[in-house]
N, C-alpha and C positions, 0 to 999 in steps of 0.2 A: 219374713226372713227366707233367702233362696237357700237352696242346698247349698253351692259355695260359701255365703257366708258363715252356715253353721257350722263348716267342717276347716276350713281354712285355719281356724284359730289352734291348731296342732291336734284335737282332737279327734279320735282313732274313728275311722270313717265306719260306719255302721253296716254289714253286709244286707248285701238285697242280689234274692237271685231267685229265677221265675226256671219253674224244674217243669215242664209237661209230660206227661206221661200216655201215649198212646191219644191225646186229643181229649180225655177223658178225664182224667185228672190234674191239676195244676194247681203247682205248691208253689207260693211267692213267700218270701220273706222278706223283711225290711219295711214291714207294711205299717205305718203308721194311725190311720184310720182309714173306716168305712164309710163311703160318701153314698153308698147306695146301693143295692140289689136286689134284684129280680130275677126270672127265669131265664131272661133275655140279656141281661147283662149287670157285672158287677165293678162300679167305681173305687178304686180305692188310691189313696193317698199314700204314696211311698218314699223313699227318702230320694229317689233318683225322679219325683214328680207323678203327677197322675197319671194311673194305669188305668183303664177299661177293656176288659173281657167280656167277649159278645161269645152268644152262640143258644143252644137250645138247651130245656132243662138244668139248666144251672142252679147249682143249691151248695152253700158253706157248708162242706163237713165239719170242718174246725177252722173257730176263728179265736187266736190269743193277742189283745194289743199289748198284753204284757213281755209276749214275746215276738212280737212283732211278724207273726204267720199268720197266715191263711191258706188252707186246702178247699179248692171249688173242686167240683163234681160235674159230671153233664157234657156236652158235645161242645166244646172249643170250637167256634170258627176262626175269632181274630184277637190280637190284644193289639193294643193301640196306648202309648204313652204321649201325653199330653204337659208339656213342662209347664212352667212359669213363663218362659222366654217365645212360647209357639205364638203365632200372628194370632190375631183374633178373625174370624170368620167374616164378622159384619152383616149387617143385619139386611133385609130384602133387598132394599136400593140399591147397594152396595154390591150384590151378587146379578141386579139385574142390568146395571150400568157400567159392567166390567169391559 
């Protein structure tokens, strides 16, 4: 199910907003789950699609899927959303035959 479909049906559209604070800290909401984390980066599932947060020492100070937050920690380089609708990359051939 896309995010249009769930929300279209009059359904009060779920907040999601990515707050950074000095590079250091960064508080998203609307987060749905955790596809993964490391020092290096953290995937998560959000209601506006996947987010990936790259950078150094990275660590969840608080993570609630009940309420739909997460506060990462650590040196923010990049955050990068990743929808439902993005092309797909393709695999070697495909990058070497371009």
């Amino acid at each position: 199910m896309t995010y249009d479909d769930k929300y279209k049906s009059g359904s009060p559209e779920p907040q999601h907003n990515v707050i950074m604070e000095g590079r250091e800290r960064l508080t998203v909401t609307g987060v749905e789950d955790v596809d993964s984390f490391d020092e290096d980066a953290v995937a998560v599932a959000t209601v506006r699609g996947k987010l990936v947060i790259r950078g150094e020492g990275l660590r969840l100070e608080k993570l609630s899927l009940d309420t739909g937050e997460i506060i990462a920690c650590g040196r923010v380089d990049s955050m990068e959303y990743a929808g439902e609708d993005a092309p797909e990359s393709g695999g070697l051939f495909s990058r070497l035959f371009r």
